[in-house]
N, C-alpha and C positions, 0 to 999 in steps of 0.2 A: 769405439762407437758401436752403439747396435741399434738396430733397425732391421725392418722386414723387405722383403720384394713381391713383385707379381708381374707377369708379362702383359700388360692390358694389351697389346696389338703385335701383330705378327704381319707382314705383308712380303710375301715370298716375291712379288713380282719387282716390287725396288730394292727387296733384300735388307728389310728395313725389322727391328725389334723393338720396342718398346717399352720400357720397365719403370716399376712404379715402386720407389721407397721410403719404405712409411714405417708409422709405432717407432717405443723406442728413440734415441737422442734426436735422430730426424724429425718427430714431431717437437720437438722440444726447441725446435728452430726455423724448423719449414710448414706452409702450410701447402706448398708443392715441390716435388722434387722426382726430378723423371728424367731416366739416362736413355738417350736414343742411339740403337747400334744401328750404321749401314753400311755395307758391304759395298764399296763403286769397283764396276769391274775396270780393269787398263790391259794395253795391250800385251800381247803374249801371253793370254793366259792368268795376271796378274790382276790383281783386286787393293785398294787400299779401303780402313779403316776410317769410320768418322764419325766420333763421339761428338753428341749436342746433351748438354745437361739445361734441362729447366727445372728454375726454382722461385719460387717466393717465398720470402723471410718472412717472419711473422711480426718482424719489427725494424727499424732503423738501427739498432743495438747490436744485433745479430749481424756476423760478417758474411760475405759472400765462400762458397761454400770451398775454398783451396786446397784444401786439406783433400777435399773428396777428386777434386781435378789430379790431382798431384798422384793418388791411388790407383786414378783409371789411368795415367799416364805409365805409371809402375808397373799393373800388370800388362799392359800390350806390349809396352815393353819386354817384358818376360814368354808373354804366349807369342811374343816375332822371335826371339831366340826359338820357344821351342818349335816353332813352325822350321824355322829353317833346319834346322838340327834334322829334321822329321826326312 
């Protein structure tokens, strides 16, 4: 799949990012589609991760987007390896 990005919001104070993906097969199914990173801090020092994906289909035809869940699942999965390794 391809499509573009852009970070519409940054908010350093919730530790929140905002990205916005578009053009390409995403249009071709979504008329929104936007992954939200934020940063919760926990104790010791410690933070977890917590993706929000918003979207709208552009039809009842089009499935809900799991493929792309499943992606962002794989890499935090990977950048928690290399975090700890780190």
């Amino acid at each position: 799949h391809t499509c573009q990005e852009s970070i519409e919001a940054i908010d350093e104070e919730n530790k929140t990012i905002n990205y916005k993906l578009f053009d390409g097969d995403i249009d071709n199914q979504f008329k929104v589609f936007k992954l939200i990173f934020q940063a919760i801090d926990k104790e010791n020092d410690s933070a977890i991760i917590k993706w929000t994906i918003e979207y709208e289909r552009i039809g009842e035809e089009v499935d809900p987007p799991y493929g792309y869940i499943e992606y962002v699942h794989k890499c935090t999965k990977d950048i928690d390896v290399h975090l700890l390794k780190a």
